[in-house]
VEXDREN-2710 file (C-alpha; in Angstrom, 1 decimal):
% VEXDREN-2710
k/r/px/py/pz
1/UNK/32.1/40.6/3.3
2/UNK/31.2/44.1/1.2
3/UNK/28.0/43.1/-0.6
4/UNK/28.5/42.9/-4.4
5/UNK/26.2/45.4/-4.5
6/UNK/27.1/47.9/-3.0
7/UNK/31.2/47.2/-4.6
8/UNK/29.3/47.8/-8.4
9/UNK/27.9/50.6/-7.5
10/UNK/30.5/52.6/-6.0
11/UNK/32.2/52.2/-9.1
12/UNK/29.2/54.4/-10.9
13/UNK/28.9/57.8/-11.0
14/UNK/26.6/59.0/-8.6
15/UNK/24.2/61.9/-9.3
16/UNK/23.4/62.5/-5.3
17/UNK/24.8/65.9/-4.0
18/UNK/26.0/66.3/-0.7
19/UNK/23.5/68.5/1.7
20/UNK/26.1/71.5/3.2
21/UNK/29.6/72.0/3.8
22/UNK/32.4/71.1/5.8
23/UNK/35.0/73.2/7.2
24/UNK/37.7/75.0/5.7
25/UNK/41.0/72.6/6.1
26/UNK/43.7/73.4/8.6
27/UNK/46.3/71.7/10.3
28/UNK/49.5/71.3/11.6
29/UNK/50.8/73.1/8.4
30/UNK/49.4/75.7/10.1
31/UNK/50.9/78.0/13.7
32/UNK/48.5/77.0/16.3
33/UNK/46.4/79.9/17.5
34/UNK/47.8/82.4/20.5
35/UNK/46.8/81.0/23.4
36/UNK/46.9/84.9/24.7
37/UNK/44.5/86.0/21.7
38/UNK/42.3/83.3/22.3
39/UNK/42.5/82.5/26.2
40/UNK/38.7/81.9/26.5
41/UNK/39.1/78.6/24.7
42/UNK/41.4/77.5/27.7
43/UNK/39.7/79.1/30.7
44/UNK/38.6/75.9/31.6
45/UNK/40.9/73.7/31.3
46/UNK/41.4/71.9/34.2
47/UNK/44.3/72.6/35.6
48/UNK/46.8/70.2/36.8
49/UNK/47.6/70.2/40.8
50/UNK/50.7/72.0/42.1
51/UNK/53.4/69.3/42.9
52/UNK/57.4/69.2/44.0
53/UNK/59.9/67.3/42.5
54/UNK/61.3/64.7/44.9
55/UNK/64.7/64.8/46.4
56/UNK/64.8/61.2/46.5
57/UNK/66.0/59.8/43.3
58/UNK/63.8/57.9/41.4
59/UNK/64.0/54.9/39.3
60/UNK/62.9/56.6/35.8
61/UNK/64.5/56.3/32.5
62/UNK/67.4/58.8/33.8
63/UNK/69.1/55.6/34.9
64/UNK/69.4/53.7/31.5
65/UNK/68.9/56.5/29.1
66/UNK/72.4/54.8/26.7
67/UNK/71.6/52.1/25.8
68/UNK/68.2/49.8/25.8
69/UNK/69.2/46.7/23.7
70/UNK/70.3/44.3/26.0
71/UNK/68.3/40.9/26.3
72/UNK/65.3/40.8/29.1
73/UNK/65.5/37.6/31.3
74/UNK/63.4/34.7/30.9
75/UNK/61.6/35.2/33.5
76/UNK/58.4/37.2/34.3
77/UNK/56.8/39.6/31.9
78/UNK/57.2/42.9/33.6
79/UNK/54.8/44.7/31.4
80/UNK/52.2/41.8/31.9
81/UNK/52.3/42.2/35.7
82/UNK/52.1/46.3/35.2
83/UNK/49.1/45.4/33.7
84/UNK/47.5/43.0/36.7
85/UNK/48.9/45.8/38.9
86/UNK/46.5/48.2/37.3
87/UNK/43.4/46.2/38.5
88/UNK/45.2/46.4/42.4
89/UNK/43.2/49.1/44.8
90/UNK/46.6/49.0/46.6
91/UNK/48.7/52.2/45.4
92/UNK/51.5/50.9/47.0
93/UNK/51.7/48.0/45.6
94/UNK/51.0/49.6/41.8
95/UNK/54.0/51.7/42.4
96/UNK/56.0/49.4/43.3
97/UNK/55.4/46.6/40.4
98/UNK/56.4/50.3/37.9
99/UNK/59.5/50.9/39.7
100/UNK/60.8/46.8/40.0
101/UNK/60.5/47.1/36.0
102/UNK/62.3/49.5/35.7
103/UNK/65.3/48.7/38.5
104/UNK/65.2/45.2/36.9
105/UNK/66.1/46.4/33.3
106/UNK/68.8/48.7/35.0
107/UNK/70.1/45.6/36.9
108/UNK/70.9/43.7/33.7
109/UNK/71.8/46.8/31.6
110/UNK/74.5/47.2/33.8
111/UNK/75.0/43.6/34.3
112/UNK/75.4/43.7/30.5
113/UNK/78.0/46.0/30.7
114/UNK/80.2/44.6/33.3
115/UNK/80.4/41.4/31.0
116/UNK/80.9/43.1/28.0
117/UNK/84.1/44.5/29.5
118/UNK/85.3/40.7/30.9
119/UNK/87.6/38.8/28.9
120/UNK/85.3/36.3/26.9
121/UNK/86.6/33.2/29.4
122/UNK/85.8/35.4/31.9
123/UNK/81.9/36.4/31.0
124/UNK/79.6/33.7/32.9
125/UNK/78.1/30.9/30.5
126/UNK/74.6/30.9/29.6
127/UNK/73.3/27.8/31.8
128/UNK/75.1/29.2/34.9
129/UNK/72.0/30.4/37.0
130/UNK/72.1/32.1/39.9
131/UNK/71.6/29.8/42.9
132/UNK/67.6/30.9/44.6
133/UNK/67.4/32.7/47.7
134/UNK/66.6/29.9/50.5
135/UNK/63.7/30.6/52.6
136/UNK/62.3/33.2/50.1
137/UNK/59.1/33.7/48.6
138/UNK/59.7/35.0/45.0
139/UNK/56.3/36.0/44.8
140/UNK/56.1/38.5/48.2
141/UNK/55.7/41.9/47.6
142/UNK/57.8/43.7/50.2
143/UNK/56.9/47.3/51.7
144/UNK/58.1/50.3/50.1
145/UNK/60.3/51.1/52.7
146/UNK/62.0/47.4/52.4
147/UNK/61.5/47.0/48.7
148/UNK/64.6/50.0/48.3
149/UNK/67.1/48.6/50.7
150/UNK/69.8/47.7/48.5
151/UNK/70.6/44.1/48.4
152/UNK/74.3/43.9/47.6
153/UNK/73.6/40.0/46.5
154/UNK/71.3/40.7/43.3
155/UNK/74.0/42.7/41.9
156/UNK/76.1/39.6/40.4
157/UNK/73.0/37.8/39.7
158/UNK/70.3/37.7/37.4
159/UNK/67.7/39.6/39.0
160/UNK/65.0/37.5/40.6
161/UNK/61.0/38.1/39.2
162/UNK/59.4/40.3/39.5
163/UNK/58.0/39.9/42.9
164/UNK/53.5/39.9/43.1
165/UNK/51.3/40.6/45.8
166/UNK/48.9/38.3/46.4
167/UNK/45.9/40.5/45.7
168/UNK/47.0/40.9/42.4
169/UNK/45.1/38.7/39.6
170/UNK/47.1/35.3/39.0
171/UNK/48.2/34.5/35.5
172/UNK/51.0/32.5/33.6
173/UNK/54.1/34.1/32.9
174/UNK/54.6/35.7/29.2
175/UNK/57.2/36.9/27.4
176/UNK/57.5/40.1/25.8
177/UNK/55.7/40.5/22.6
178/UNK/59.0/41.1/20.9
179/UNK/62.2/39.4/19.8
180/UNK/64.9/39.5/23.1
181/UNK/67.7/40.2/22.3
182/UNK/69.2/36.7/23.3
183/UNK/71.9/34.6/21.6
184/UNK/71.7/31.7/23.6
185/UNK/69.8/27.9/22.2
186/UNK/68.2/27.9/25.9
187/UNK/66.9/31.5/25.5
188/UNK/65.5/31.5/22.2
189/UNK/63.7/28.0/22.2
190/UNK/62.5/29.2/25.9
191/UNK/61.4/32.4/24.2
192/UNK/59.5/30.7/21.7
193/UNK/57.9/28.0/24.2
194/UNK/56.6/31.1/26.2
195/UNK/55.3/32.9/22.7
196/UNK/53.4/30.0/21.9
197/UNK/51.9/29.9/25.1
198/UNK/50.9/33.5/25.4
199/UNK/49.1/33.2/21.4
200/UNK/48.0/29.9/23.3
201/UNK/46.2/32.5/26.1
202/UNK/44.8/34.6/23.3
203/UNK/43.2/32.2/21.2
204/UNK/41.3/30.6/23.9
205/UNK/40.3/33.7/25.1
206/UNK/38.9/35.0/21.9
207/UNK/37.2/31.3/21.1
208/UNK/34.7/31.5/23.5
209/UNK/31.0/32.4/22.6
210/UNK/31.1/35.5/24.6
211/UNK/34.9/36.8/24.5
212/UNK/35.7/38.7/27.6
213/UNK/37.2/41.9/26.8
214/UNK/38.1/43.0/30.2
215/UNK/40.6/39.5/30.2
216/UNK/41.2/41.1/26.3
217/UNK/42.5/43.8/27.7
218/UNK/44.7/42.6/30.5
219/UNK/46.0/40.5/28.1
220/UNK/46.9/42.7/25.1
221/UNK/48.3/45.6/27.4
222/UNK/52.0/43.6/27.3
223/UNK/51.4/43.3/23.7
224/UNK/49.5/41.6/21.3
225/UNK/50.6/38.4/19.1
226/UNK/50.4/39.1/15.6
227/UNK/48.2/36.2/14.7
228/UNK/45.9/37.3/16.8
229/UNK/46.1/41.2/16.4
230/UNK/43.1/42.0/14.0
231/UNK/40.4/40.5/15.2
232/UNK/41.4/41.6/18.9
233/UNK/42.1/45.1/17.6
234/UNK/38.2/45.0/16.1
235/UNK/36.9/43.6/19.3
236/UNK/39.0/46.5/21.5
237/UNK/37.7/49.3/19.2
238/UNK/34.1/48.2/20.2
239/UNK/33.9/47.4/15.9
240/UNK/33.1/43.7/16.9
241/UNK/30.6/42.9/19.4
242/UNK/32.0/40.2/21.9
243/UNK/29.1/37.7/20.8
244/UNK/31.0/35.4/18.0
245/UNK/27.8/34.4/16.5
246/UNK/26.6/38.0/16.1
247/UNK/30.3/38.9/14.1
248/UNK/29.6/37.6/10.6
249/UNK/26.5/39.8/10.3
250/UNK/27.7/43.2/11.9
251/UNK/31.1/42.9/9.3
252/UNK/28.6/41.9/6.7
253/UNK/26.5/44.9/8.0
254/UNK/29.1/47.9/8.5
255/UNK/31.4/46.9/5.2
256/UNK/27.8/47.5/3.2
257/UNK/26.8/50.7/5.0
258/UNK/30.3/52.1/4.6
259/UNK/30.8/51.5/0.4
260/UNK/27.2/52.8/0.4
261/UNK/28.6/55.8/2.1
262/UNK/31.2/55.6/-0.6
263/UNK/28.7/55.1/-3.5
264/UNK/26.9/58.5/-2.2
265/UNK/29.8/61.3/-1.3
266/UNK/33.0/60.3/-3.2
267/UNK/31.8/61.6/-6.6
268/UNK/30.8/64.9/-4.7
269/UNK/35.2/65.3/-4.2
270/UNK/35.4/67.7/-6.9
271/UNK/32.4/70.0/-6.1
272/UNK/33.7/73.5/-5.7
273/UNK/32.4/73.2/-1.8
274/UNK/34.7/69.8/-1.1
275/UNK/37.7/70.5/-3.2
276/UNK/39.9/72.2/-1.0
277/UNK/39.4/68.9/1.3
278/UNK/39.9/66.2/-0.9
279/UNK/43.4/68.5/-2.8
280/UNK/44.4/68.1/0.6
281/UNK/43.9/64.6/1.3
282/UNK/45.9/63.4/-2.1
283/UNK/48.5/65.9/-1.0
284/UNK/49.4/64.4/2.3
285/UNK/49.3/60.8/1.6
286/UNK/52.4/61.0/-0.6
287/UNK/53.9/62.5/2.8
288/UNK/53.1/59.1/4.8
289/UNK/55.1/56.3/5.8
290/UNK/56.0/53.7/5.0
291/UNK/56.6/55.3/1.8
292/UNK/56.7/51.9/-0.3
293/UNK/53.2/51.5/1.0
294/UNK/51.6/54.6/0.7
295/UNK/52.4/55.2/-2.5
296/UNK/50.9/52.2/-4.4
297/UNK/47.9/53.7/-6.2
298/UNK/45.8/51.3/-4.8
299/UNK/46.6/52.4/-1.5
300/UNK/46.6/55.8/-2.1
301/UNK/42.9/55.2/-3.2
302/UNK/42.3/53.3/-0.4
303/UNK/43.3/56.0/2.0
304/UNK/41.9/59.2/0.1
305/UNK/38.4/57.6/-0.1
306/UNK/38.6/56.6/4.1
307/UNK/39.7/60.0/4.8
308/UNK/37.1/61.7/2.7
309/UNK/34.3/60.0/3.7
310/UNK/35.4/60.4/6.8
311/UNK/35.7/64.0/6.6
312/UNK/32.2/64.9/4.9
313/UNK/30.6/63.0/7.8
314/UNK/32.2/64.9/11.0
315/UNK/31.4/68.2/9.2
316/UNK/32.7/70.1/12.8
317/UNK/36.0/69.0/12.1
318/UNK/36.4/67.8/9.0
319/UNK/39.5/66.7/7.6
320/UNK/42.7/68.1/9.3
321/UNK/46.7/67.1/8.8
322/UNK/47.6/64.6/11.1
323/UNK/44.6/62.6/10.9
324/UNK/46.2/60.6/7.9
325/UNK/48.9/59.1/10.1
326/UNK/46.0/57.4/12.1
327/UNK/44.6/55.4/9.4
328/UNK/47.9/53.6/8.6
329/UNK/48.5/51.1/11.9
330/UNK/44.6/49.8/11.2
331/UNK/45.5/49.3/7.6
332/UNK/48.6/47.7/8.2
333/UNK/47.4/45.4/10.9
334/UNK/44.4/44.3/9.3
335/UNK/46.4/44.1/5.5
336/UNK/48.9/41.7/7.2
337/UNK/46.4/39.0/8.2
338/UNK/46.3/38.0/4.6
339/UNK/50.1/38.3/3.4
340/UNK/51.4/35.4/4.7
341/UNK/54.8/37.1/7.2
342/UNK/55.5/39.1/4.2
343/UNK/57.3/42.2/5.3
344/UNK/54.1/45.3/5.3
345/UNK/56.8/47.7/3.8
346/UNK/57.5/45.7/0.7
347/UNK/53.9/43.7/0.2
348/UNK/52.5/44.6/-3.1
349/UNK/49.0/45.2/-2.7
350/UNK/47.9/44.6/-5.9
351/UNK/48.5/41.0/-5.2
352/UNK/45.7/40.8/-2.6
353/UNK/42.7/40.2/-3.8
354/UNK/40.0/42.8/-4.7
355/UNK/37.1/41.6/-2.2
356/UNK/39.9/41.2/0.7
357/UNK/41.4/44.7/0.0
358/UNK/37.7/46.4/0.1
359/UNK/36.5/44.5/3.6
360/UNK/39.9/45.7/4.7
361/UNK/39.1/49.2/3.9
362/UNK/35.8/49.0/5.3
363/UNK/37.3/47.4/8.5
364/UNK/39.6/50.5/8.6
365/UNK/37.3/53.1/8.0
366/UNK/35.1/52.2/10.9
367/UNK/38.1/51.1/13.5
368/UNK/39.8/55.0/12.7
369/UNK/36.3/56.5/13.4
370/UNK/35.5/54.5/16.8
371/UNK/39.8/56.0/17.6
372/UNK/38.9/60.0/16.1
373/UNK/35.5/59.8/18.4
374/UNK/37.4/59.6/22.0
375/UNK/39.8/62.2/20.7
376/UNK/37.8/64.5/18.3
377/UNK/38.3/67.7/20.2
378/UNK/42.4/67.4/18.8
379/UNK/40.6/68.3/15.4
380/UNK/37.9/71.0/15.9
381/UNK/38.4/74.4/15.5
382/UNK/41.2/75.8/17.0
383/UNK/42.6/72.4/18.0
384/UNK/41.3/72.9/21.7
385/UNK/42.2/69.3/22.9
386/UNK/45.8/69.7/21.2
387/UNK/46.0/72.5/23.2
388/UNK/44.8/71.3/26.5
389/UNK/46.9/68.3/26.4
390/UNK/50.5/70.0/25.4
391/UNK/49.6/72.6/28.2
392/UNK/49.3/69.7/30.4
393/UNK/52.1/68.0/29.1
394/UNK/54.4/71.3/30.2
395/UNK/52.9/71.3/33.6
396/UNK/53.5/67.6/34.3
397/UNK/56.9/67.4/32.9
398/UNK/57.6/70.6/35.3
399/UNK/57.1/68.0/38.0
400/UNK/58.3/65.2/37.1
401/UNK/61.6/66.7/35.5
402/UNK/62.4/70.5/37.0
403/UNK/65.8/70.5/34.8
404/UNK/64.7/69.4/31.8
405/UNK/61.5/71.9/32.0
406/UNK/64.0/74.8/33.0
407/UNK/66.4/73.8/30.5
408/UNK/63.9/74.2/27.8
409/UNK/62.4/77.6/29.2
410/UNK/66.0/79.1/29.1
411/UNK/66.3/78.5/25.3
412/UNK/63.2/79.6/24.6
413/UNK/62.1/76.2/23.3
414/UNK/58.2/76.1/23.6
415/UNK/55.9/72.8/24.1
416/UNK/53.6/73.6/21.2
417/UNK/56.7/73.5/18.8
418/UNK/57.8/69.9/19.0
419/UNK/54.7/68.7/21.4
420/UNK/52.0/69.8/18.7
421/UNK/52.9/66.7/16.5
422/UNK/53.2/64.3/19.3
423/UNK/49.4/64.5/20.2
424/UNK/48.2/65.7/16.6
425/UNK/49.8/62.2/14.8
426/UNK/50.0/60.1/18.0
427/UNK/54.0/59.9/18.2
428/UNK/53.3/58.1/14.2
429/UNK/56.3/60.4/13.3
430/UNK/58.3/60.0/16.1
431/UNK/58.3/56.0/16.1
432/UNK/59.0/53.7/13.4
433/UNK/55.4/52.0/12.4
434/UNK/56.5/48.9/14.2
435/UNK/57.0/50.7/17.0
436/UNK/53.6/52.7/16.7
437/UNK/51.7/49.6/16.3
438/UNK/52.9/47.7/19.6
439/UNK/51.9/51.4/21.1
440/UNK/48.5/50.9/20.1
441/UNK/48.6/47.5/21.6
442/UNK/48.5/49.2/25.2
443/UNK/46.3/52.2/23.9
444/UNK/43.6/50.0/22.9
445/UNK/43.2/48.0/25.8
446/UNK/44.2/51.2/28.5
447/UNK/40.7/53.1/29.2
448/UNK/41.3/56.5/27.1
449/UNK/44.1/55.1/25.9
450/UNK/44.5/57.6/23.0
451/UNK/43.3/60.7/24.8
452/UNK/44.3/60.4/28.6
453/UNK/47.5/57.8/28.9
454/UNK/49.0/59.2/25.7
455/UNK/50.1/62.6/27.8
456/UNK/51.9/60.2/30.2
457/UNK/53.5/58.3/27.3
458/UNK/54.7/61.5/26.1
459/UNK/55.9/62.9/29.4
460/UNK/58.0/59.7/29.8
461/UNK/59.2/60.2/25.3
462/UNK/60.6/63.6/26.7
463/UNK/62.3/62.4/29.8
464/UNK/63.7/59.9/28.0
465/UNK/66.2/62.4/26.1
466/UNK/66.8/64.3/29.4
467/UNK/70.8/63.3/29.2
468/UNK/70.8/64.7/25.0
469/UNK/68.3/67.5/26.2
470/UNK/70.6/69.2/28.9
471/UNK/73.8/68.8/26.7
472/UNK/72.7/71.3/24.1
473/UNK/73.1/74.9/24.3
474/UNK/71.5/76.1/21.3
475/UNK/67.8/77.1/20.4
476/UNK/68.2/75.8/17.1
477/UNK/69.7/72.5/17.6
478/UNK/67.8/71.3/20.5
479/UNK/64.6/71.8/18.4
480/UNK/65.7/70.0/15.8
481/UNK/66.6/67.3/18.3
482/UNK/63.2/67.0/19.8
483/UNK/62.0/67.1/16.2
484/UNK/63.9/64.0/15.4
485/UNK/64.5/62.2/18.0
486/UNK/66.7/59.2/17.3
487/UNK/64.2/56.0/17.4
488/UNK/64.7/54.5/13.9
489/UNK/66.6/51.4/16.0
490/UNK/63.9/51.2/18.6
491/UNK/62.5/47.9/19.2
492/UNK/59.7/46.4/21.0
493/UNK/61.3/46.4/24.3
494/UNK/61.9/49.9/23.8
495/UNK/58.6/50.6/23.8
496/UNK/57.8/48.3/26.7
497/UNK/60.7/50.2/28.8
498/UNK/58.1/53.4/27.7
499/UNK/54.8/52.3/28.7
500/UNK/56.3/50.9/32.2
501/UNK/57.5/54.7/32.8
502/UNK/54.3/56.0/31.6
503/UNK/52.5/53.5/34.1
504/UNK/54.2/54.6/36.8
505/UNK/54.2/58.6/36.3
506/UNK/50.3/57.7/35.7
507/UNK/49.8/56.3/39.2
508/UNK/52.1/58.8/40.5
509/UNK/50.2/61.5/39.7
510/UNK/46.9/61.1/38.0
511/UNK/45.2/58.7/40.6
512/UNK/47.4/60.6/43.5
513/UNK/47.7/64.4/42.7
514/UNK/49.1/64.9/46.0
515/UNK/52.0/63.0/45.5
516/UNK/53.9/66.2/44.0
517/UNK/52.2/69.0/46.0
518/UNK/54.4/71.8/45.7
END
């Protein structure tokens, strides 16, 4: 808990002055700089390796670009074996757990749609299982070569699970960490049995002494119960240490140190050196989403004094448009461990008490800064790592997607002008917050999660739309599509379908740049 303290006094006027200045604000209201005018800021970036598109088709999100909100089977987790495939040596065997994901949701999708066009006495009823394969071993992980023979007798079946090699960390099967789309009895009370036990997995995880956060992480990269999301969200960030007797004190510690902060710049807002920041800062927040949220003046408050501070502190950025978005999933996450399943968009946070809303906002403060260290670059002069990563994200999608890259270079649509805000905001304005937060999920607990597997994400956001992309003809519409892009329905297992397509382009190419070699 904030010390009393410390809560009085920020409250008072302080006299202190702050030593310096901090930079002039830009942003994303602002055109990014010329790249031609200012090529020695990108001489050396490291440049991606040459690669081919394949002939051979592969299994990416091309295949069920329609629709994505058919059920997922009671069976294995894919996204929990995508993450026990990452700790594999065997690139074989990583590529191949990315790809069954995605051919088993394009099994049932299209399973879906063959009983969707039966007569209802024709569809199959919901306890009529598929009879097992004698003799097999569900959990043998074929060879490449035999793992894409088609197998004519899994098409009017459920698909089997996922199939695991055997040098692959064992682990319980999960569900996904959101609702499946299932109208059965059996399904949901089989979905909530294997909830429970997955918040079962967590909770023992984190009540040890010493929690292990490598086990955190391959845990959390499928998704993290809500329950259990704070506190493993503090320990991912490296906020908490991993000793639970040592938490109290550091909490205790960092909420007093950051209202002290508070008690010694805030006042300095209005100085003529500071004002341009903080004007800017009470102008964007009214911008934010959810707008129900944002716009109670306590939270308002809340945010302008996080992103403040934060700003006179990191004087070689300062504060930049963009960085506002980021401070909304900690708040949110950390706000809804004391609102009792109330919905985040309607809470009124004037209801929560006055000591709980400050350790929040300390909690906040400090979680945003541990995110904006590993990606601080996106906000220095000039916007270098923005830069870096949209160049990249050309030169990947060239690859991975030749069509949709030429497509886009024959209207004369550039990167920078719908890419920009995908790495400035972190897809926040592309995906609603529920969305965003399940994102972070898998950011958190992927190493460089925010700087390095986000260009993947992305890559896999814009192939995606390949099907919309190639059907328009026009400059100006297919910019405003790629500036809107139609996810207010998307769901958890949207996101899921995603990151295992992110995964496996991230395999593909990062840990094997050969793989493409033009």
């Amino acid at each position: 808990m904030a010390s009393d303290g410390a809560r009085k006094q920020f409250w008072k006027r302080s006299n202190s002055k702050v030593p310096g200045s901090i930079q002039h604000v830009y942003g994303a209201q602002h055109s990014p700089f010329d790249p031609l005018l200012h090529g020695t800021l990108l001489k050396s970036t490291p440049k991606l390796p040459s690669t081919p598109l394949k002939a051979k088709r592969g299994s990416t999100f091309q295949e069920f670009e329609s629709n994505t909100s058919d059920a997922w089977d009671a069976g294995e987790d894919d996204d929990e074996l995508l993450a026990m495939a990452a700790e594999s040596l065997n690139s074989e065997v990583v590529m191949e757990t990315a790809h069954r994901v995605l051919r088993n949701h394009s099994q049932r999708q299209e399973q879906h749609r063959l009983q969707e066009a039966m007569l209802p006495e024709e569809r199959p009823q919901p306890w009529a299982q598929a009879p097992p394969v004698p003799g097999g071993d569900p959990w043998l992980v074929k060879s490449v070569s035999e793992s894409h023979t088609p197998r004519p007798t899994e098409s009017g079946s459920e698909a089997g699970p996922l199939q695991r090699s055997q040098s692959l960390p064992h682990s319980s099967t999960v569900a996904l960490s959101g609702g499946v789309s299932d109208h059965s009895a059996l399904g949901s009370s089989a979905l909530s049995e294997r909830e429970a036990s997955r918040l079962d997995k967590f909770k023992q995880l984190l009540a040890g002494p010493n929690t292990d956060l490598e086990e955190l992480r391959k845990l959390s990269w499928s998704g993290i119960p809500k329950p259990v999301r704070p506190i493993t969200w503090k320990l991912l960030s490296g906020y908490l240490p991993a000793n639970v007797d040592r938490r109290p004190a550091t909490l205790q510690r960092k909420q007093k140190e950051y209202f002290a902060f508070v008690e010694q710049y805030y006042d300095s807002r209005n100085d003529e050196v500071h004002q341009d920041t903080y004007r800017q800062i009470h102008i964007d927040i009214p911008r934010m989403s959810p707008e129900a949220l944002t716009l109670q003046p306590k939270v308002t408050e809340i945010f302008e004094r996080i992103l403040f501070i934060w700003a006179i502190r990191h004087p070689a950025s300062g504060y930049v448009q963009g960085i506002n978005d980021l401070v909304t999933p900690f708040f949110v996450v950390f706000i809804c461990e004391h609102i009792d399943g109330e919905d985040v968009d309607t809470v009124d946070v004037s209801r929560v008490p006055a000591d709980v809303l400050c350790d929040i906002e300390a909690d906040t403060y400090w979680c945003m800064s541990r995110l904006l260290d590993g990606i601080q670059d996106n906000y220095t002069f000039a916007q270098p790592g923005i830069q870096m990563k949209v160049r990249m994200l050309e030169e990947l999608v060239s690859r991975i997607d030749e069509p949709v890259h030429r497509h886009l270079e024959q209207h004369e649509v550039k990167y920078l002008q719908f890419a920009f805000r995908w790495m400035n905001n972190l897809l926040m304005r592309e995906l609603p917050l529920r969305c965003a937060v399940r994102l972070w999920d898998t950011y958190q607990s992927e190493p460089e999660g925010f700087s390095h597997f986000h260009l993947y994400v992305c890559a896999a956001f814009l192939v995606r739309w390949r099907k919309e992309i190639l059907e328009e003809r026009d400059f100006q519409e297919l910019l405003l599509f790629l500036q809107s892009l139609p996810t207010a329905t998307w769901g958890d297992e949207d996101i899921s379908l995603l990151l295992a397509e992110a995964y496996r382009l991230k395999f593909a190419f990062a840990d094997a740049p050969n793989h493409y070699k033009k």
